[in-house]
C-alpha positions, 0 to 999 in steps of 0.5 A, a space after each residue: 470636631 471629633 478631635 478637638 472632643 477627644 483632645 479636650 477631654 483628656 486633656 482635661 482630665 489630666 489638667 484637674 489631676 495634675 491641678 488638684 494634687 498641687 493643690 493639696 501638696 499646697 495645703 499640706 505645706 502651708 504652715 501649721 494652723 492656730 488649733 481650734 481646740 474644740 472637743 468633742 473631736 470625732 477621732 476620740 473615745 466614742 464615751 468621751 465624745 458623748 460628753 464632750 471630753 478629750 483624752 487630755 483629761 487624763 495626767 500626763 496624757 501625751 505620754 500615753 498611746 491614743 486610739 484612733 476612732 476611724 468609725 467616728 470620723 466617718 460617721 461626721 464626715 459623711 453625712 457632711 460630705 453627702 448631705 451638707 449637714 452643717 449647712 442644713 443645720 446653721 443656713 437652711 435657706 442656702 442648703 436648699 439650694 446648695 444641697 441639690 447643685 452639690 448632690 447631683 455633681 456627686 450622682 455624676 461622679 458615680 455615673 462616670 464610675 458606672 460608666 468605667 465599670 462597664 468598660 471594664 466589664 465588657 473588656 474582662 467578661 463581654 458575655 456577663 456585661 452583655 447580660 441582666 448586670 450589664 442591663 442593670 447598670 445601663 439602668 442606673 448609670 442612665 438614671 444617674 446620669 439624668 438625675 445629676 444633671 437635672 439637680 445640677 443645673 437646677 440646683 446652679 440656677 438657684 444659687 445664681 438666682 440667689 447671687 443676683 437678688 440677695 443683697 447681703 451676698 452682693 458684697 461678698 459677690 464677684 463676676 467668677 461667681 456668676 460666671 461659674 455657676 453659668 457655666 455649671 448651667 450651660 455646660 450641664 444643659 448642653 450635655 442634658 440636651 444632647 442626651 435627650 434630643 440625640 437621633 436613634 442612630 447616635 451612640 449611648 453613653 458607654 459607646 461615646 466613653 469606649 471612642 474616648 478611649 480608644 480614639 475612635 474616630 469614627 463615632 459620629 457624637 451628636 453636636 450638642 452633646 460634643 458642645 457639653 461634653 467640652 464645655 464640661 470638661 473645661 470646666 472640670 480642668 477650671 475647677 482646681 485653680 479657683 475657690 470650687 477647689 473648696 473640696 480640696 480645702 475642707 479635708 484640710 479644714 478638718 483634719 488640720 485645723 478643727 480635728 488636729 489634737 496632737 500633742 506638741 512633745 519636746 523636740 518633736 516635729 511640731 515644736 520645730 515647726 513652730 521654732 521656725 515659725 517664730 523666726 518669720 517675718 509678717 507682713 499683715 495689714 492689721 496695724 494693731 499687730 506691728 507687722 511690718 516685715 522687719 520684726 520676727 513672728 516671735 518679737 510681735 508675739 511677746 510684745 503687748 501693743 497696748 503698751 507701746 511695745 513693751 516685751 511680755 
């Protein structure tokens, strides 16, 4: 058992490293996107994200050098990131119950990094890891720990209640959505479980990573808690095959699609791009658009359907 444990973890954690960079590479590649062009952007002059303007009111403004304002892009993206603000803001209803689910995966990704921290403390300055610090983060990476789990599985049970008794959601929901979020519970409450229910002689939290580490075969981790931690780790290499891969997707979304205000200079990289683009031949459903896999991008782009096809 200890094996198939040690095994699926990094295993796991090699699938989802392996998963989640190929599926930003993909991102990167696909094509460039249709530019919302909706200012304020963050990046701007923060005096002119303060009515809504661009730097493109100025003349001749490709000509002239940009400023960056990394300080305006965090202070969007990371109560976005933490706090889910849009969600508050335009669905309140759903936020209460997205928010604690996505809060407590973030509370046990720090206490995997707590958990690293002292492992690293104990391998560089045991006596320092065995004193008030080390005390301290067997404190919070256990608070932590307790309190990603319960909002976790709290907040997945909520989602999947909502799943199954709102029936505006029913359209846009498919068996991998209730499936997911039961496993989110199931694999979270046997981790919880095993945590709690574990005999006085069990290992802790940091005993069990150090035997992950190191192989150590001769760790007796509980059943429940070797149960939850597979299931999680299987879940964990899941994740970047499937839509929960979103969190590779929003940085795109933004920093792509609603942030990207590069100008397009003659002969540049953007211009060939699109040069390219207009040599494609779509295939979209959408008969109003003609694309029937024979025509270019740039023949049905100049042509007005209304019109029985005439060029513009």
């Amino acid at each position: 058992m200890i094996l198939i444990l040690y095994g699926t973890v990094l295993a796991g954690i090699l699938v989802f490293i392996m998963g989640t960079i190929a599926r930003a590479i993909g991102y990167a590649r696909q094509p460039i996107h249709l530019r919302w062009e909706l200012y304020p952007v963050p990046h701007e002059d923060p005096r002119r994200v303060g009515y809504g303007g661009s730097h493109y009111e100025e003349i001749d403004a490709w000509t002239k050098p940009r400023r960056f304002n990394l300080l305006g892009e965090l202070s969007f993206m990371v109560p976005e990131m933490l706090f889910l603000k849009a969600l508050r803001e335009f669905n309140r209803a759903l936020w209460r119950r997205s928010f604690p689910f996505h809060f407590g995966l973030y509370l046990l990704i720090g206490t995997i990094k707590l958990v690293i921290l002292t492992l690293i403390l104990e391998a560089l300055a045991p006596g320092v890891a065995a004193g008030p610090v080390g005390t301290a983060l067997h404190w919070l990476y256990t608070a932590t720990g307790l309190a990603g789990l319960v909002l976790g599985i709290a907040g997945a049970a909520a989602l999947l209640h909502r799943r199954l008794t709102d029936r505006d959601l029913r359209p846009y929901t498919v068996p991998g959505d209730i499936l997911n979020l039961v496993w989110f519970i199931l694999a979270l409450g046997c981790v919880l479980l095993g945590f709690l229910f574990r005999g006085p002689d069990a290992p802790g939290t940091v005993a069990v990573a150090r035997a992950i580490v190191m192989m150590d075969m001769d760790v007796a981790v509980p059943p429940l808690l070797t149960v939850g931690l597979v299931l999680s780790t299987l879940l964990v290499a899941y994740i970047p095959f499937t839509h929960m891969a979103h969190f590779v997707a929003k940085y795109f979304t933004y920093h792509t699609v609603r942030w990207d205000d590069r100008p397009s200079r003659p002969g540049g990289r953007i211009e060939q791009k699109l040069a390219e683009y207009l040599t494609y031949r779509p295939t979209w459903g959408a008969p109003h658009v003609g694309a029937d896999g024979k025509r270019t991008w740039g023949e049905i782009a100049t042509t007005n359907p209304t019109e029985g096809g005439k060029k513009q």
